[in-house]
N, C-alpha and C positions, 0 to 999 in steps of 0.2 A: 786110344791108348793100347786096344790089345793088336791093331794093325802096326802100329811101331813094334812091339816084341815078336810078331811074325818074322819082321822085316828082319830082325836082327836073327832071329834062330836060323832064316836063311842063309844068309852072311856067312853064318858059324860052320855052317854044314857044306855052305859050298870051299871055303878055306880052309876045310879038312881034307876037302876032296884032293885039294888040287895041290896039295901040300910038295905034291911028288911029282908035277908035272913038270916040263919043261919050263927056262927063261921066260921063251916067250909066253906062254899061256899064264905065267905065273903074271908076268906084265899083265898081259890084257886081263885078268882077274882083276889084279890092282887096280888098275882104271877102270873096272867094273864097279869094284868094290869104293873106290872114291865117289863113281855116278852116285852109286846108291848111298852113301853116306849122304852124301849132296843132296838128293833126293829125302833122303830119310830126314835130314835137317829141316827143309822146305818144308817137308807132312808136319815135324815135330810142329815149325813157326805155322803150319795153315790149320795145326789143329787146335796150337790154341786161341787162335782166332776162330775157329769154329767153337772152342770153349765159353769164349768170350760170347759171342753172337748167340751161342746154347741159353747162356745165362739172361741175355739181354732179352731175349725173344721169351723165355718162362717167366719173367718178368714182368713183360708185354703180356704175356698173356694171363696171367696171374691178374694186371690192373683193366685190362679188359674183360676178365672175368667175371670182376666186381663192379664196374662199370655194367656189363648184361645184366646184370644181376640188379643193379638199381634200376636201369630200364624197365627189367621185367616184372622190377615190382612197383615202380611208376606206373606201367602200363596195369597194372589190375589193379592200381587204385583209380587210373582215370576210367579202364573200366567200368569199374562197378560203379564212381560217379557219373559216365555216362547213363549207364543201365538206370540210374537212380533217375537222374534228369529225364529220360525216355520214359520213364515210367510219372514221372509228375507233368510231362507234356502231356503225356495224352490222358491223363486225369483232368490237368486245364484242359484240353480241348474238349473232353466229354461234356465239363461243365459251361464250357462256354457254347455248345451247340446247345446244352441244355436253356441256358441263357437267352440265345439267339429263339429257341424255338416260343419262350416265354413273350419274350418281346415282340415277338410277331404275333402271337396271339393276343397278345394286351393291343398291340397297336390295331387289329382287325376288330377287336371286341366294345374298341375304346376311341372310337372316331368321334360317336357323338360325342362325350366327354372331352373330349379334346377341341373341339368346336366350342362349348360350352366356356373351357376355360379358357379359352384364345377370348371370347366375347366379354368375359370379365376382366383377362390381364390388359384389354384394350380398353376396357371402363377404366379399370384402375388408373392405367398410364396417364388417360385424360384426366382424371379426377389426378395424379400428383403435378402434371403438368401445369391444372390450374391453383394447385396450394402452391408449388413451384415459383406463381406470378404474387400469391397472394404474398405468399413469404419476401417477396423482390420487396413487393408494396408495403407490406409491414418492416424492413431493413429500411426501409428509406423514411420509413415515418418514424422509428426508434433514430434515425439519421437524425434528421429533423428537430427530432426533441432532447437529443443528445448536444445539439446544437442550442437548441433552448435553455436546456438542461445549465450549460456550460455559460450561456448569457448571465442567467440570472446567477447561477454561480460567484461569478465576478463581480454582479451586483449586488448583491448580498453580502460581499467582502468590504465590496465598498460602504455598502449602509453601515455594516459591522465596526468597518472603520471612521463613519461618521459616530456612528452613536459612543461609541470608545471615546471619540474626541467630544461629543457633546456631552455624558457622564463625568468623565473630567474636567468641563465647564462647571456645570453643576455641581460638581465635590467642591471644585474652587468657591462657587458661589456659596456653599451651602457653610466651606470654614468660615469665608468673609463674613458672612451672616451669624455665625459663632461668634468671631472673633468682636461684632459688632455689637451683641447684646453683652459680651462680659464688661467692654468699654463704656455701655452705658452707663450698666449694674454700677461698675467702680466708680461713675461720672456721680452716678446719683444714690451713693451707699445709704444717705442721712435723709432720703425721702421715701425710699423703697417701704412700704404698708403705714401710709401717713397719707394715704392719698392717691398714692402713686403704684404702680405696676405696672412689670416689664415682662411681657412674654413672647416667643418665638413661635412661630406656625405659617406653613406654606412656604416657606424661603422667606418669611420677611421676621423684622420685628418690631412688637408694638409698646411703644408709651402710652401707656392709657392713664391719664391723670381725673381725680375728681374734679366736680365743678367747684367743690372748698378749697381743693390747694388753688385754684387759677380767679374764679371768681367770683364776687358777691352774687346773690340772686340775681337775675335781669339782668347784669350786668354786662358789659363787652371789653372791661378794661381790666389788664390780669393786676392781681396782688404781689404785692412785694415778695411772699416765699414762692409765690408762680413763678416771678421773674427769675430769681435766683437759679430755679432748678431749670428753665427754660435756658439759661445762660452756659450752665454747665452742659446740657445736650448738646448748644449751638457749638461747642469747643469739641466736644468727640467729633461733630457733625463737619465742621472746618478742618479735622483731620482727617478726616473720608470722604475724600471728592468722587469716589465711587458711588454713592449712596444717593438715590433717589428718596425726596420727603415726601411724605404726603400729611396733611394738618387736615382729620377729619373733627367736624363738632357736632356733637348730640344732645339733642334736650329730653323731656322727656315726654309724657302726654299728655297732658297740662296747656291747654290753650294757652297765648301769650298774650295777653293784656296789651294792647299797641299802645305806645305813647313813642313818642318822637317820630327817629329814623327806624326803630325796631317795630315794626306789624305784625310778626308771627313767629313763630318758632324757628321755620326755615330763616328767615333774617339771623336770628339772634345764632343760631348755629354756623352760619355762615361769616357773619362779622367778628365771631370768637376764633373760629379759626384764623382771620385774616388779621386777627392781633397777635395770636403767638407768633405766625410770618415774620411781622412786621420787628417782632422783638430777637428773633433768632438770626433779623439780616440785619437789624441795628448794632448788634452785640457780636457779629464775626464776620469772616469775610466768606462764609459762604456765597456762594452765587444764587442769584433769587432765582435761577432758572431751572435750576436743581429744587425748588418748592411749588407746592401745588394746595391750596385752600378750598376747599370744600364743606360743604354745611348738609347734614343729611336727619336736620330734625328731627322728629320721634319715629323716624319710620324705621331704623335699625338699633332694636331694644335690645339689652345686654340679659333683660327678664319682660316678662311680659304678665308680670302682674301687678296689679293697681294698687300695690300698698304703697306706703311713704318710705321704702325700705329700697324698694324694685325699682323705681322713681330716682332717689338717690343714687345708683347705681347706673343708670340710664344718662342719667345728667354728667356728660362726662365730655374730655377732648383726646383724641388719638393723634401720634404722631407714627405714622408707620413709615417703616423706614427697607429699601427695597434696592441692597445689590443691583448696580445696571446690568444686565445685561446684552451688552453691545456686540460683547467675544461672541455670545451664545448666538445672537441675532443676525451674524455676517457669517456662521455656520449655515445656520438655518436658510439664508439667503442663495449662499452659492450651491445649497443641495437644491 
C-alpha cells in the first residue's frame, strides 16, 4: 500500500512539472502517465494477491505452528516414555544377569541334585507307567462287571417281574381261598360248633368234623346229620372245580380192637375217610379225581394228652380243601 501512494505522489509532481511544456512532451507524458496508471493498476491487482497469499501463508504458518507445537510436545512425551522404558530395560537386564548369574551357580552347585532327581522322576515315570497298566486292567475289569453288572440287572427285572406275576397268583389264590371258607361257613351255618369247624391256614381250608357228628364208635359208616352236612360241602365243592379235596381221618390212641375188615386204627381212619369220598361223589357231580382219601391214625393228635377230652378231640375227619394251583405251577415251570 504505501508503494501505490509513492507511485501516485510521482504522477502528481511530474504533471505539475510539465504543465507548461510543449504538445509534444505533454503527449509523451500522457502515454507516460497511462503506462504508469497501467502499471500502477497491475501493482494495485499483484498486491492484492500478494495480500491474499500474505494472509494464506500466516495462516499456513499460524497451523503449522500448532502442528510444531504438538510434535514437540509428542516428542517429550515419547521422550521421557522412552527415557522411562530405557531405564526399566536396563533395570530388567541388571536383574536378569542377576538371574542368569543365580542359575549358573545353582546349575554348577546342583548337578548331583539333579542327577538325584532325574533318578526318581525316572522311578516315578516307571512306577505311573505301571499303575498306568494297572488302571488299563482295573477299566476292563470294572468293564466286565459293568457288563455283569448289567446281566444280572435284567435279570432281576425279570425275576422281579416273575414274582409280580407269581404274588398275583397267590393274591388270587389266597381271595379263592377266602372266598371258599365263607362258602362253606354259609354251606354249613346250622353245624358250625356242633361238631364241626372251619378254619383257614397255609392257603388252604379245613373242615374238621367230630367223630359224633359222622360216626358211631368203631364205626366206618357216617350218620344221618354227617351225611347231610357232608352233602351241603359236596354242593359248594361241585361249584368249585378249582378246588382240590383231600378227606384226612384221625383216631385217636386207643388201640383198635380188630374184628372184621377193621385191624387197627390206621384201617379204621382210612376206611372213614374213603366213606365220606364215597358220599360227596354219590351226592354231586364232582369229579372223583379231584379227591384224595387218606387215613393217618393217631399219629397226628389235635392234643397230646391222654385224657378222654384230648381223645375226643383227636377222634376226628378233615376235609381240606386246596386252591389248584396250575396258573402258579406253569410259572414256576417256564422260570
Amino acid at each position: 500500500m504505501k508503494k501505490t501512494y509513492k507511485y501516485l505522489a510521482v504522477i502528481l509532481f511530474a504533471s505539475s512539472l510539465f504543465s507548461c511544456v510543449p504538445q509534444r512532451k505533454l503527449e509523451e507524458e500522457q502515454a507516460k502517465r497511462k503506462t504508469c496508471e497501467t502499471e500502477l493498476a497491475d501493482l494495485k491487482t499483484r498486491c492484492q494477491d500478494c495480500d491474499t497469499k500474505l494472509t494464506e501463508a500466516t495462516k499456513a504458518i499460524a497451523d503449522n505452528t500448532k502442528i510444531i507445537n504438538g510434535l514437540q510436545k509428542d516428542t517429550s512425551i515419547a521422550g521421557n516414555s522412552y527415557r522411562g522404558l530405557t531405564a526399566k530395560y536396563d533395570k530388567l537386564n541388571q536383574i536378569n544377569e542377576q538371574l542368569l548369574d543365580k542359575y549358573n551357580r545353582l546349575l554348577e552347585g546342583n548337578l548331583s541334585d539333579t542327577k538325584k532327581l532325574s533318578g526318581e522322576l525316572q522311578g516315578t515315570q516307571e512306577q505311573l507307567l505301571k499303575k498306568e497298566d494297572e488302571l488299563k486292567r482295573l477299566a476292563a475289569e470294572l468293564d466286565a462287571k459293568k457288563k455283569d453288572l448289567d446281566a444280572l440287572t435284567e435279570e432281576l427285572k425279570k425275576r422281579e417281574a416273575r414274582v409280580a406275576e407269581l404274588e398275583g397268583i397267590l393274591k388270587k389264590k389266597d381271595d379263592a381261598t377266602n372266598e371258599l371258607k365263607k362258602k362253606i361257613s354259609d354251606a354249613l351255618t346250622g353245624f358250625e360248633g356242633k361238631g364241626l369247624t372251619i378254619t383257614q391256614k397255609n392257603g388252604k381250608v379245613y373242615v374238621s368234623m367230630d367223630e359224633s357228628l359222622l360216626f358211631a364208635s368203631g364205626s366206618t359208616t357216617v350218620e344221618a346229620k354227617g351225611v347231610e352236612a357232608l352233602k351241603k360241602v359236596a354242593k359248594v365243592l361241585e361249584q368249585n372245580t378249582d378246588i382240590n379235596i383231600l378227606i384226612e381221618g384221625h383216631t385217636d390212641d386207643v388201640p383198635m380192637v380188630g374184628k372184621g375188615d377193621i385191624k387197627d386204627n390206621w384201617d379204621l381212619s382210612v376206611m372213614r375217610a374213603t366213606s365220606i369220598v364215597k358220599i360227596i361223589t354219590k351226592n354231586s357231580s364232582v369229579d372223583p379225581k379231584r379227591l384224595t382219601a387218606a387215613g393217618r391214625g393217631e399219629y397226628f393228635p389235635i392234643e397230646a394228652a391222654k385224657t378222654a377230652e384230648a381223645r375226643k378231640k383227636n377222634r376226628r375227619t378233615e376235609i381240606i380243601l386246596t386252591p389248584k394251583l396250575d396258573e402258579l405251577l406253569k410259572v414256576l415251570e417256564t422260570n
